[in-house]
Structure formats: structure tokens, C-alpha cells
C-alpha positions as CSV (number, residue, x, y, z in Angstrom):
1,X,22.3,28.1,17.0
2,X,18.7,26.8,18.1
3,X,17.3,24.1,16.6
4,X,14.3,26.5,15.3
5,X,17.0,28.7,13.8
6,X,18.3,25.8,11.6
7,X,14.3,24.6,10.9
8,X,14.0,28.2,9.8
9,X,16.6,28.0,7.4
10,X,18.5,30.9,9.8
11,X,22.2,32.2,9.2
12,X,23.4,29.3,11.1
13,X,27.0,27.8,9.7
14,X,27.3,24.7,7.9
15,X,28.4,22.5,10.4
16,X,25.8,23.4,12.7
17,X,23.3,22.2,10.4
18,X,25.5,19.3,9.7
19,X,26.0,18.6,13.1
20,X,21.4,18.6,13.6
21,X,21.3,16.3,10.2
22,X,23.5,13.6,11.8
23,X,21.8,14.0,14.5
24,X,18.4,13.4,13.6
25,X,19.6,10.6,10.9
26,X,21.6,8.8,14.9
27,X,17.5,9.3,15.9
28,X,16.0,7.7,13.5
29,X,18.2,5.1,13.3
30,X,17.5,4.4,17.3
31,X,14.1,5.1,16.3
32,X,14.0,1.9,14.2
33,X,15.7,0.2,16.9
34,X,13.1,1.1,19.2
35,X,9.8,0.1,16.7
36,X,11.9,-3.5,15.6
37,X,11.8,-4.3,19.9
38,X,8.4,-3.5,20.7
39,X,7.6,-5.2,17.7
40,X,9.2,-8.3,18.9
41,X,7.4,-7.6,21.6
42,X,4.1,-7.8,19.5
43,X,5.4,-11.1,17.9
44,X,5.4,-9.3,14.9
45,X,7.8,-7.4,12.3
46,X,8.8,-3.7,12.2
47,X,6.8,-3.8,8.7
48,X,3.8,-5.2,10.0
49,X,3.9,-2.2,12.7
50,X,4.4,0.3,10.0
51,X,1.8,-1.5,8.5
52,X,-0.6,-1.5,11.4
53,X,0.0,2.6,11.9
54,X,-0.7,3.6,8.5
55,X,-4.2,1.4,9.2
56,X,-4.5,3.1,12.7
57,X,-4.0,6.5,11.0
58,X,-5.7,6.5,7.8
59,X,-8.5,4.3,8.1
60,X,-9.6,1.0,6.0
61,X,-6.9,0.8,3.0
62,X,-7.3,-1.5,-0.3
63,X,-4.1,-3.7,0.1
64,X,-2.4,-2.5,-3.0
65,X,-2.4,1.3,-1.4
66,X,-1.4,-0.2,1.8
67,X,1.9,-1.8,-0.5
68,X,2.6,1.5,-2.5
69,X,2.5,4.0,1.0
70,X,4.9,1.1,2.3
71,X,7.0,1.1,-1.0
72,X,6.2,-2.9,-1.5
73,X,5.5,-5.5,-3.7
74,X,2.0,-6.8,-4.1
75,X,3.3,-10.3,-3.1
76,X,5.4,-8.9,0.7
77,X,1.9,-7.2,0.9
78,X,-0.3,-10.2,0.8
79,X,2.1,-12.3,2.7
80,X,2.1,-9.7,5.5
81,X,-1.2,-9.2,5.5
82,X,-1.9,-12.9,6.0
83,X,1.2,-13.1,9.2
84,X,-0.7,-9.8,10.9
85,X,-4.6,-11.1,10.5
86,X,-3.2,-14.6,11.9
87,X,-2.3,-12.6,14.7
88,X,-5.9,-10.7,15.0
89,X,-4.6,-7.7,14.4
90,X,-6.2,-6.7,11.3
91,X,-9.1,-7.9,9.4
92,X,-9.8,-8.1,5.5
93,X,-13.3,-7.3,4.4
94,X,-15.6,-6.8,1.3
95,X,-15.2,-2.9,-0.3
96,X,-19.0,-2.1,0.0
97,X,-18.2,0.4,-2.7
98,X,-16.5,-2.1,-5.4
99,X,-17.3,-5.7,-4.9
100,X,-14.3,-6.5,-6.4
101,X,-12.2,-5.3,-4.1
102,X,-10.8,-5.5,-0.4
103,X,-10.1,-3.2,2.7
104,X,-8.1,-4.1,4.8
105,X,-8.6,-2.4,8.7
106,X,-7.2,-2.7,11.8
107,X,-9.1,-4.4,15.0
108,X,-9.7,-3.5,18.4
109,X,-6.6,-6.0,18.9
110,X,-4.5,-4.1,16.9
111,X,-5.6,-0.8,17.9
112,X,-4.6,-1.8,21.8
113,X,-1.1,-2.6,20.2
114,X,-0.7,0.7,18.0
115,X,-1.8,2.3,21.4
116,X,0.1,0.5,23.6
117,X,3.3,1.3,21.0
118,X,2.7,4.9,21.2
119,X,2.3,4.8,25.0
120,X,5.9,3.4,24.7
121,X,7.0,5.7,22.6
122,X,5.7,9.0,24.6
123,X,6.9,7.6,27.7
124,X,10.2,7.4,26.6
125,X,9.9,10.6,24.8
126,X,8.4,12.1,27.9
127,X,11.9,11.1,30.3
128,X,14.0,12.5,27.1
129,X,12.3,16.2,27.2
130,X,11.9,16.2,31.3
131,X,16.0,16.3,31.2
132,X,16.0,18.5,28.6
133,X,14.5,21.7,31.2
134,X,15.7,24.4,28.9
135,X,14.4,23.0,25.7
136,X,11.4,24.8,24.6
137,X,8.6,22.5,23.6
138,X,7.0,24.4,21.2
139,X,9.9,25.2,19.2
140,X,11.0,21.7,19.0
141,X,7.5,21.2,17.5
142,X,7.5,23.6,15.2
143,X,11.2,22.5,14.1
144,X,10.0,18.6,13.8
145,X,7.1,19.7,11.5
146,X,9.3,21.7,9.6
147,X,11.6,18.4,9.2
148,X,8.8,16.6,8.6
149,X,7.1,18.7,6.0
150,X,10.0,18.9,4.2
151,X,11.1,14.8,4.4
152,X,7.3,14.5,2.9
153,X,7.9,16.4,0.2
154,X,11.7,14.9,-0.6
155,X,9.7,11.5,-0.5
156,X,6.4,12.3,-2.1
157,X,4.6,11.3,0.9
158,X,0.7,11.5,1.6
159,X,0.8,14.5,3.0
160,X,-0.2,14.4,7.2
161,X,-0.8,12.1,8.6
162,X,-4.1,12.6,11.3
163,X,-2.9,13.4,14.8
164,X,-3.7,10.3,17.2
165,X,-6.1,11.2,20.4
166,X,-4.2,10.4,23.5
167,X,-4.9,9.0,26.3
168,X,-5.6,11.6,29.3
């Protein structure tokens, strides 16, 4: 059974489908693995990453949406905050529509690091796919943002997230 035929919900068997779930639950898993090195890498923490690509991706965020798209507490969120602007790779500034309030945005420093992490990432994605020759790559695609669509929805997510401009 192709992976698009199980994305599709197609008349594959059970344990084919169970086989793909495990699967992509081994991948994220490595996945993880992968973001908590480079982050080390960073000097940072796999939150602070996570942190820095909802930034990269949405835009200037008011810390307490920052904390609720990363499921946190008000107090991690401050005390991250604090450990990744120490680091220069994010800034706090005045809301310049609610004096009140503060958005928090990533830097050109932490920009170069999201970048640099996703150059990591689609290098090692790249080798993965060149020694998979018969895999076609629009039908994994379409089968990851069927995954992905559907993981949004389980977790109530934001919806898509904006498609990064790379390099090249």
C-alpha cells in the first residue's frame, strides 16, 4: 500500500496503517532528537527553538500567545524569553498598538539560526529522499499535509503555518 493510499484513507489493512503510524511517531521522535542537537549546538534548548520558529513563522507575538501556541506557563515563558534575548536572539519591544503590552520578535541573529536549522534539516532530508529513487515527491507531500492537517486539527492548532523562502 502507498503511503498516499493510507493519507487518502484508501482500503489499505490495518496493519499497514499501523505499521505508517509507528512509523512516523519512530520520526518524530528522531525528529526531536535532531532539533535538542542543533539546539545544543545554538547553546540553547529545544523549547527556545520551538520558540524561535513560531517567531520566525508568525511574526512579532505578545508573550502570553507565544506561551499558549507552546502550551506553557506564563512563568517558563518569561524565563525563556529572558535565556533567548541574553543570547541575541530575540528582542522584546513596546506594542505600538497597546502601550501596555509587549511583542516579542526574532533578530537578524536569530533569523541566521532558524535558517541555519532549517538548512540542517533539508540537508539531511535531502540525503534521505536521494536514496529513496522510487519515492514520488509529490505524493509524499501531499501525504505529509494530509498528516499534518489532520495532527492540527486533533491538537487545535493555528492552522498553517507560512511556508519559509529558501535559499536558492
Amino acid at each position: 500500500m502507498t503511503m498516499m493510499a493510507v493519507a487518502n484513507g484508501g482500503q489499505g489493512k490495518e496493519a499497514d496503517v499501523r505499521d505508517v503510524t509507528l512509523a512516523l511517531r519512530r520520526l518524530l521522535l528522531k525528529g526531536e532528537r535532531f532539533s535538542t542537537a542543533q539546539a545544543r549546538k545554538l547553546q540553547l534548548g529545544a523549547s527556545d527553538l520551538v520558540a524561535l520558529g513560531y517567531l520566525h513563522e508568525g511574526g512579532p507575538t505578545a508573550p502570553r500567545d507565544l506561551a499558549a501556541m507552546m502550551g506553557i506557563t506564563s512563568g517558563s515563558i518569561t524565563a525563556m524569553l529572558d535565556r533567548v534575548e541574553r543570547a541575541g536572539f530575540l528582542v522584546r519591544n513596546n506594542n505600538p498598538e497597546d502601550r501596555r503590552s509587549i511583542l516579542v520578535s526574532i533578530t537578524p541573529a536569530g533569523q541566521n539560526a532558524i535558517e541555519w536549522l532549517y538548512g540542517e534539516f533539508d540537508g539531511a532530508l535531502r540525503q534521505a529522499l536521494v536514496a529513496l529513487p522510487g519515492l514520488a515527491p509529490d505524493e509524499l507531500e501531499a501525504a505529509m499535509e494530509v498528516i499534518g492537517a489532520e495532527l492540527d486539527n486533533a491538537s487545535g492548532g493555528q492552522g498553517p503555518l507560512r511556508t519559509p523562502q529558501l535559499p536558492g
